[in-house]
C-alpha positions in Angstrom: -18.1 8.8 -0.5 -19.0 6.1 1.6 -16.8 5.9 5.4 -16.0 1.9 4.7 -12.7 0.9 3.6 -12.7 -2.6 1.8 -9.7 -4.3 0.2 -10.1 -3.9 -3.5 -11.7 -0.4 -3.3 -10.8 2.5 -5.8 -8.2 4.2 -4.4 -9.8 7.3 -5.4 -12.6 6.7 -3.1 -10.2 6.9 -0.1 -10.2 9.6 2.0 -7.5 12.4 1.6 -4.3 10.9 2.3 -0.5 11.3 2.4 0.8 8.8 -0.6 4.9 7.8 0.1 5.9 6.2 -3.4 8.6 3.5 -3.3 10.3 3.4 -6.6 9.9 5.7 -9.4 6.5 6.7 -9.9 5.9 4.4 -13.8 6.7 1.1 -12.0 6.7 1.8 -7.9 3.9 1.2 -5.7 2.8 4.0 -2.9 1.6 3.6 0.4 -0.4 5.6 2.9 -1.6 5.1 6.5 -5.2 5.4 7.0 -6.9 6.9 9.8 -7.5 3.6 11.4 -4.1 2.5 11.3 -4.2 0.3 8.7 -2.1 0.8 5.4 -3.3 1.5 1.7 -1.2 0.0 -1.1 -1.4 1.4 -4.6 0.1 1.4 -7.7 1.8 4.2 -8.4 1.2 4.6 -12.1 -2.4 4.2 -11.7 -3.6 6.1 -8.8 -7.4 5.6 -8.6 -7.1 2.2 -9.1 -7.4 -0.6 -6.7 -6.4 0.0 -3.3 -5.2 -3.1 -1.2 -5.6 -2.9 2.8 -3.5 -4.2 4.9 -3.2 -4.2 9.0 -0.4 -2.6 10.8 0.8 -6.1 11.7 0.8 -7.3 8.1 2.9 -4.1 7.0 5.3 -4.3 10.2 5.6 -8.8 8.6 6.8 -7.6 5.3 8.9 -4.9 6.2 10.4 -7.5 8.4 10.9 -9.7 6.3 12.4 -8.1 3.6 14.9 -6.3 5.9 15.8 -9.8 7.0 16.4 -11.0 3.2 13.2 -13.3 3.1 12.4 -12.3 -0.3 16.2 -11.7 -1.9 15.1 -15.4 -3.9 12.3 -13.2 -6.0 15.0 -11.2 -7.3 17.6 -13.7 -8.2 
């Protein structure tokens, strides 16, 4: 296993980590923090799929947001 993380990258090939799912575990997503701080993004109901990477900063925006109700329009 190779030490770089890239966006896109199985998430199989990332190191051991501690997957939170959000949602039920057909149609959720999960998330995990990586060593560096930055956050793993997954789909739940395929696990070594793609991984997408985000920042701290990027996860800390779109928690924000939808706390604040910037996305309530998707659902509507």
């Amino acid at each position: 296993m190779s030490d770089e993380v890239y966006n896109g990258m199985p998430a199989g090939e990332l190191p051991d980590l501690q997957w939170r799912l959000a949602g039920d575990a057909e149609t959720g997503v999960e998330m995990a923090r990586l060593p560096d701080g930055q956050v793993a993004v997954r789909n739940a109901a395929d696990p070594r799929g793609p991984a997408l990477i985000y920042t701290r900063a990027e996860i800390e925006a779109l928690i924000g947001g939808a706390q604040d109700g910037d996305f309530d329009q998707l659902l509507a």
